[in-house]
C-alpha positions as CSV (number, residue, x, y, z in Angstrom):
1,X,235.2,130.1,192.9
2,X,233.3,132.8,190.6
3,X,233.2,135.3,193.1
4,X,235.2,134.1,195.9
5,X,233.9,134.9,199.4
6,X,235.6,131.8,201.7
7,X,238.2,133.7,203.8
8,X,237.2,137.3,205.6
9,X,239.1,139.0,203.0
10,X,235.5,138.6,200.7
11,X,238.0,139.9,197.6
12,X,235.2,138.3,195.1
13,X,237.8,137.0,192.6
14,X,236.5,135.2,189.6
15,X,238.6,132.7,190.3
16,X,237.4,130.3,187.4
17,X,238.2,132.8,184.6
18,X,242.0,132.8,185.4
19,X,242.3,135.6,188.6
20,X,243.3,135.4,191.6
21,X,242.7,136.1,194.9
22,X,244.3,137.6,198.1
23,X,245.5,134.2,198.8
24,X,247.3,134.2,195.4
25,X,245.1,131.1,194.2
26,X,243.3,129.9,191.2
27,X,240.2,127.6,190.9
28,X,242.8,124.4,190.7
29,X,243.7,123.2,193.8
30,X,247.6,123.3,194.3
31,X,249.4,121.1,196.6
32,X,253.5,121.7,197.5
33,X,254.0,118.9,199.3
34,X,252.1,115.7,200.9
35,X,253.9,113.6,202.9
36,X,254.7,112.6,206.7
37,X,255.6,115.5,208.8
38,X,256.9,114.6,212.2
39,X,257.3,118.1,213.9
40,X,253.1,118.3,214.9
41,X,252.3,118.6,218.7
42,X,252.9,114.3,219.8
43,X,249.6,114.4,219.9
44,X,249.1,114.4,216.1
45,X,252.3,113.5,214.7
46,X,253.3,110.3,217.2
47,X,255.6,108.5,215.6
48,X,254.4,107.3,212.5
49,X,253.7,111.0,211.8
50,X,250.9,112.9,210.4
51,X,249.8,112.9,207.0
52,X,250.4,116.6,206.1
53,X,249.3,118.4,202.8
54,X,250.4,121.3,202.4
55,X,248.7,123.7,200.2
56,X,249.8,126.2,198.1
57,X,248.6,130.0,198.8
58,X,247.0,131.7,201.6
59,X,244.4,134.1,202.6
60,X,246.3,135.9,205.7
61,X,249.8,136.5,204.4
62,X,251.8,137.5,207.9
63,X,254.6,139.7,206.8
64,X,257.0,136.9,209.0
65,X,255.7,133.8,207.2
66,X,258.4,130.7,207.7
67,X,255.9,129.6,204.4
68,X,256.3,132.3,202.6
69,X,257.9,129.9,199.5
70,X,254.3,128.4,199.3
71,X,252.1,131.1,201.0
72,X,252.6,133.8,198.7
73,X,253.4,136.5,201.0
74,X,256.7,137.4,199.5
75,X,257.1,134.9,196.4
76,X,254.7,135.9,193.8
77,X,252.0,139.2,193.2
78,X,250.9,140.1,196.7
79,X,252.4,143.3,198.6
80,X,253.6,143.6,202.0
81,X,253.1,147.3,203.3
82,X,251.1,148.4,205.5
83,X,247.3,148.0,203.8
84,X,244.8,146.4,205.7
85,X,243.3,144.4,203.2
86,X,239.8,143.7,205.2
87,X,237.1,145.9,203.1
88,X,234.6,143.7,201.0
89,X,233.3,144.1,197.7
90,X,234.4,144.8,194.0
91,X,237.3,146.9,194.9
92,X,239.5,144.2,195.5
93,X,238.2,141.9,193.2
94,X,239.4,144.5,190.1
95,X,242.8,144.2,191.9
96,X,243.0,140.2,191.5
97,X,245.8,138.9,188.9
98,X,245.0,137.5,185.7
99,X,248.5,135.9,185.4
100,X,248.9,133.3,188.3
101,X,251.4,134.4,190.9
102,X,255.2,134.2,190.6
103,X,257.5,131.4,191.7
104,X,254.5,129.9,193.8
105,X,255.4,126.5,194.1
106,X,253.2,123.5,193.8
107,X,251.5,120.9,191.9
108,X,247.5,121.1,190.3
109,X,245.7,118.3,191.1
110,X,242.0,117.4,191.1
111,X,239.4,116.6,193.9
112,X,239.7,112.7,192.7
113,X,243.6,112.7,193.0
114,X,243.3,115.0,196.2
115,X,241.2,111.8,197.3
116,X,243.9,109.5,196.4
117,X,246.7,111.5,198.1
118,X,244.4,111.3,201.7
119,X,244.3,107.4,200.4
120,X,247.6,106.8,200.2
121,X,248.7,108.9,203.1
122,X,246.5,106.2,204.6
123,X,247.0,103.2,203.8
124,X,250.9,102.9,202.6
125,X,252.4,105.9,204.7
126,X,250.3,104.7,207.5
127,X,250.0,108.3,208.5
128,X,248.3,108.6,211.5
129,X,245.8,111.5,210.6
130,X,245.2,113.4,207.2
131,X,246.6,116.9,207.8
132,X,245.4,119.7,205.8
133,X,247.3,123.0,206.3
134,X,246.2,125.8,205.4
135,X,243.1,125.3,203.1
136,X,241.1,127.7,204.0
137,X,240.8,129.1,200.2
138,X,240.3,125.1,198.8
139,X,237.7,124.3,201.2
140,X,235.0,123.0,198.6
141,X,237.5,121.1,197.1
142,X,238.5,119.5,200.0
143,X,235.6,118.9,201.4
144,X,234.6,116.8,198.4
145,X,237.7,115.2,198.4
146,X,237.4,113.8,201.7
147,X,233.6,112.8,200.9
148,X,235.3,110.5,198.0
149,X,238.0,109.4,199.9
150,X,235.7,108.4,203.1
151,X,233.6,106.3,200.5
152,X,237.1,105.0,199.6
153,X,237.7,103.7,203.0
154,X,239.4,106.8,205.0
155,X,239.2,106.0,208.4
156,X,241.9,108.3,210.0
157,X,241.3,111.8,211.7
158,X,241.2,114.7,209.7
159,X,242.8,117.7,211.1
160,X,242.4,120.9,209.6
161,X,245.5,123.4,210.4
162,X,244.8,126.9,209.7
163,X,245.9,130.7,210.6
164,X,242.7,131.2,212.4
165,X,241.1,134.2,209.8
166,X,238.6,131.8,208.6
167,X,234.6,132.5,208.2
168,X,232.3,130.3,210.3
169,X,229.8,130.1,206.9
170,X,233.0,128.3,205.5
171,X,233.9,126.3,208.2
172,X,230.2,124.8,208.2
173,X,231.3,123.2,204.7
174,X,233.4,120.7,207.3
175,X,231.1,119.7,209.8
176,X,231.2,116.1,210.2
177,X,234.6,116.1,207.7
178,X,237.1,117.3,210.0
179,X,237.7,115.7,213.4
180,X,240.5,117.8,214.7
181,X,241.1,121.5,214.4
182,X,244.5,123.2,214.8
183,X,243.8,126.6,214.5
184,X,246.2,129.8,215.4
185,X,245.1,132.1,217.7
186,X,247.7,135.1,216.7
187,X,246.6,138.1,218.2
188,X,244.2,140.1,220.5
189,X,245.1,143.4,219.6
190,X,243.6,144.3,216.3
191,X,246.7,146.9,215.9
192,X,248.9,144.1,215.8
193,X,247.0,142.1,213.4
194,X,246.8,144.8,210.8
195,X,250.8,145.8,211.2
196,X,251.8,142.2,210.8
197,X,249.1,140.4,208.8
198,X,246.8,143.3,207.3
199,X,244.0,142.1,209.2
200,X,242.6,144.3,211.5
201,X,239.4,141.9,212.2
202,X,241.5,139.1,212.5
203,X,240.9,139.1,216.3
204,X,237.0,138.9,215.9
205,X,237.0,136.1,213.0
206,X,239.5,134.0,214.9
207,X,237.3,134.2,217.8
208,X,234.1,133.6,215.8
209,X,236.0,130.3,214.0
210,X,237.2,128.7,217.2
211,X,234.0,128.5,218.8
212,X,232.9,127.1,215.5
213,X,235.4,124.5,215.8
214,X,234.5,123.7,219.4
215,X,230.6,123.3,218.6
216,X,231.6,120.5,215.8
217,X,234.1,118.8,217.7
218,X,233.2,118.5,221.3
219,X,235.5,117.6,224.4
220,X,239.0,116.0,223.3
221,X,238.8,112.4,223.1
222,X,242.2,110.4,222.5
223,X,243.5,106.9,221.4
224,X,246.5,104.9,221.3
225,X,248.9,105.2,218.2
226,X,248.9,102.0,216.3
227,X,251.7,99.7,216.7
228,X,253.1,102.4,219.5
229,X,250.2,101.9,222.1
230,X,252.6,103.9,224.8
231,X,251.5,106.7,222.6
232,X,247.6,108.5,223.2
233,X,246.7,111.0,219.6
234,X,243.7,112.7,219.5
235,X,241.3,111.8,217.5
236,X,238.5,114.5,217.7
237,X,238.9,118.2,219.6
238,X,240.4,121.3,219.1
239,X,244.4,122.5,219.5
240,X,244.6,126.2,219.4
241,X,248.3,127.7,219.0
242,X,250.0,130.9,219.6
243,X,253.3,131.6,218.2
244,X,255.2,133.6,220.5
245,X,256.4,136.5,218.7
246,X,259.6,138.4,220.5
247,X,258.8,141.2,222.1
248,X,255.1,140.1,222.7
249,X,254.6,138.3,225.7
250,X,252.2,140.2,226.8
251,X,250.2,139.6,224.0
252,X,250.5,136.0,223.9
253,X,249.6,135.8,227.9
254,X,246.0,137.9,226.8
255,X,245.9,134.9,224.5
256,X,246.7,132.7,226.8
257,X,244.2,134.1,229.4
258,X,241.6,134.7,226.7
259,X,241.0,130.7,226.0
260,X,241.1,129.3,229.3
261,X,239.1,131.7,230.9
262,X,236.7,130.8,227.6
263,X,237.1,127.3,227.2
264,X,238.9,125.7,230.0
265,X,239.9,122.4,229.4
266,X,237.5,121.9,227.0
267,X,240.7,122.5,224.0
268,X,244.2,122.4,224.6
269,X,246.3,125.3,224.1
270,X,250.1,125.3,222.1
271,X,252.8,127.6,223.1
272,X,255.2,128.0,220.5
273,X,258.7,129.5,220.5
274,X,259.8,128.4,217.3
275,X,259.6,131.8,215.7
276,X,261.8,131.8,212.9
277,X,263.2,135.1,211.2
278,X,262.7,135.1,207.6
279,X,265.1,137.4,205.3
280,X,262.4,140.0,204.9
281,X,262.8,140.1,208.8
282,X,266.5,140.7,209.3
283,X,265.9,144.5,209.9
284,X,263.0,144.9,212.3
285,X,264.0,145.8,215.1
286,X,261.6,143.1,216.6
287,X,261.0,140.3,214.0
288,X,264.3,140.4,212.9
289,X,265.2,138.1,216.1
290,X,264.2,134.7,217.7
291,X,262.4,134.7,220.9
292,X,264.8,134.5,224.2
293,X,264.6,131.5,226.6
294,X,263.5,134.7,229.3
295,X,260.8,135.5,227.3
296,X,259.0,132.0,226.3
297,X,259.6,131.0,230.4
298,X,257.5,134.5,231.0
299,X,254.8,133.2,229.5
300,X,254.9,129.3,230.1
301,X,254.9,130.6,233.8
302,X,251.9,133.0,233.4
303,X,250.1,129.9,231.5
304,X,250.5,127.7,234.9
305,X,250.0,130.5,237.3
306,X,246.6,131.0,235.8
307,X,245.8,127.5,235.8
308,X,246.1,126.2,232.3
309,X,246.2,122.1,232.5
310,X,245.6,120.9,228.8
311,X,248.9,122.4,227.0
312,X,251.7,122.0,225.0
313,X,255.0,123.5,225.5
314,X,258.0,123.4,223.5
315,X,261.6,122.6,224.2
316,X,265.0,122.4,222.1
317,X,265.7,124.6,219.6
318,X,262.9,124.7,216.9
319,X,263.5,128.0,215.6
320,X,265.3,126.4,213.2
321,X,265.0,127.1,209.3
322,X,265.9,123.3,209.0
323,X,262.6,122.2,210.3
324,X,260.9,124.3,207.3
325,X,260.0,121.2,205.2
326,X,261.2,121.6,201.3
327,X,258.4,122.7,198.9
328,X,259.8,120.0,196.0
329,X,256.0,118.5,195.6
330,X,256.9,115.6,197.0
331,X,253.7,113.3,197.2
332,X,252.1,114.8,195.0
């Protein structure tokens, strides 16, 4: 935390002597919500539902964020233009804040009542997995949390739900922690990455972190849900998503094509269309729409015509501002 290098971003924030980093967080870990979340692939969230904590902040900041209450990206100090906020060293550390972020919601809590939240998630939610999302900048914290809580009696999965940008250096801190990773894999195209996330090497760290994840978890493995054994959640493996963005299907199908020509069916591979236009949206010409029933078929079809087996579609209307939990801090 006293000169912050977890994400790619490497912005060195002293982060114990009040700053704050690109991801808009202090030293304290800040949760907005913990609680059952029912809207996870059915392989995580059954129907008991998965035991999601949602933390506050976040090191990528995509200008589209349906988060963007809790992320930071629009709520509190950090800037949306057209930067590309990937350059190391003390620059970007004299840039961190010294007053914490504006209107950033959530609740500080420490490792021991991070342990207790996993705990309770556990044993009187009867959650079926502990569901961290997006803790890329809390890792230490959490790991030690989980480390308690195991000692406490966790015996549930732990998923770790992330953008993708993550450094394989900081994803070692979890080996042997986290049993199921749910990362994003967003774009291809380094262009793309920098226009909509400020992240030109987002492509190459994405890459780098998903093999990461696949060395520590292995092949999927699966179980029945308890007291709904018609139900098989995965217990260990590695989920990748892409969010189809409109007007990118052809990104999403070098996506697509990318990880099974890579990893076969050795993860299983989410297409999403629940894009969701945020207000700081409603005037791209692109982003300021939803995604067309045309356009997700496009690449659901490429996905089978290239063989894909282990994959998730989507089906209903989830682009849907009502299925954007509320940040109150519930379970916290």
């Amino acid at each position: 935390m006293k000169n912050c290098r977890l994400c790619p971003r490497e912005c060195g924030a002293d982060r114990t002597a009040g700053r704050y980093g690109i991801c808009c967080a202090g030293a304290e870990i800040l949760v907005a919500r913990a609680a059952l979340h029912a809207w996870e692939e059915p392989v995580i969230s059954g129907k008991n539902g998965s035991g999601a904590v949602f933390f506050s902040g976040c090191s990528l900041g995509c200008v589209y964020c349906q988060n963007y209450i809790i992320s930071g990206t629009i709520a509190g100090r950090r800037q949306t233009g057209t930067a590309d906020h990937t350059q190391t060293g003390r620059m970007m550390s004299d840039t961190a804040d010294t007053n914490p972020p504006e209107s950033l919601p959530g609740k500080s809590v420490s490792v021991e009542h991070l342990a207790d939240i996993f705990l309770r998630l556990q044993d009187l939610e009867k959650a079926n997995n502990i569901n961290l999302v997006t803790a890329t900048h809390f890792i230490p914290q959490a790991a030690e949390a989980l480390k308690i809580a195991k000692k406490k009696g966790l015996e549930i999965p732990v998923v770790y739900n992330t953008s993708g940008y993550e450094k394989v250096s900081s994803l070692k801190i979890l080996d042997g922690l986290v049993d199921v990773y749910l990362p994003d894999l967003k774009y291809l195209t380094p262009e793309l990455a920098r226009k909509y996330s400020h992240a030109g090497d987002y492509p190459d760290r994405a890459k780098e972190a998903i093999e990461e994840m696949v060395r520590q978890t292995g092949e999927p493995q699966f179980c029945p849900e308890r007291g709904n054994e018609e139900n098989q959640l995965i217990t260990r493996g590695v989920i990748v998503r892409n969010l189809l963005l409109p007007g990118h299907v052809e990104e999403s199908k070098k996506i697509v094509k990318y990880l099974h020509e890579t990893y076969k069916e050795s993860i299983y591979i989410s297409l999403m269309n629940q894009y969701t236009p945020m207000p700081a949206m409603k005037h791209d010409p692109l982003l300021g729409r939803r995604v067309t029933k045309r356009e997700y078929e496009r690449l659901v079809q490429y996905a089978l015509e290239i063989g894909v087996v282990n994959g998730f579609i989507q089906e209903g209307k989830t682009a849907q501002e009502s299925f954007i939990p509320s940040w109150n801090g519930e379970g916290t």
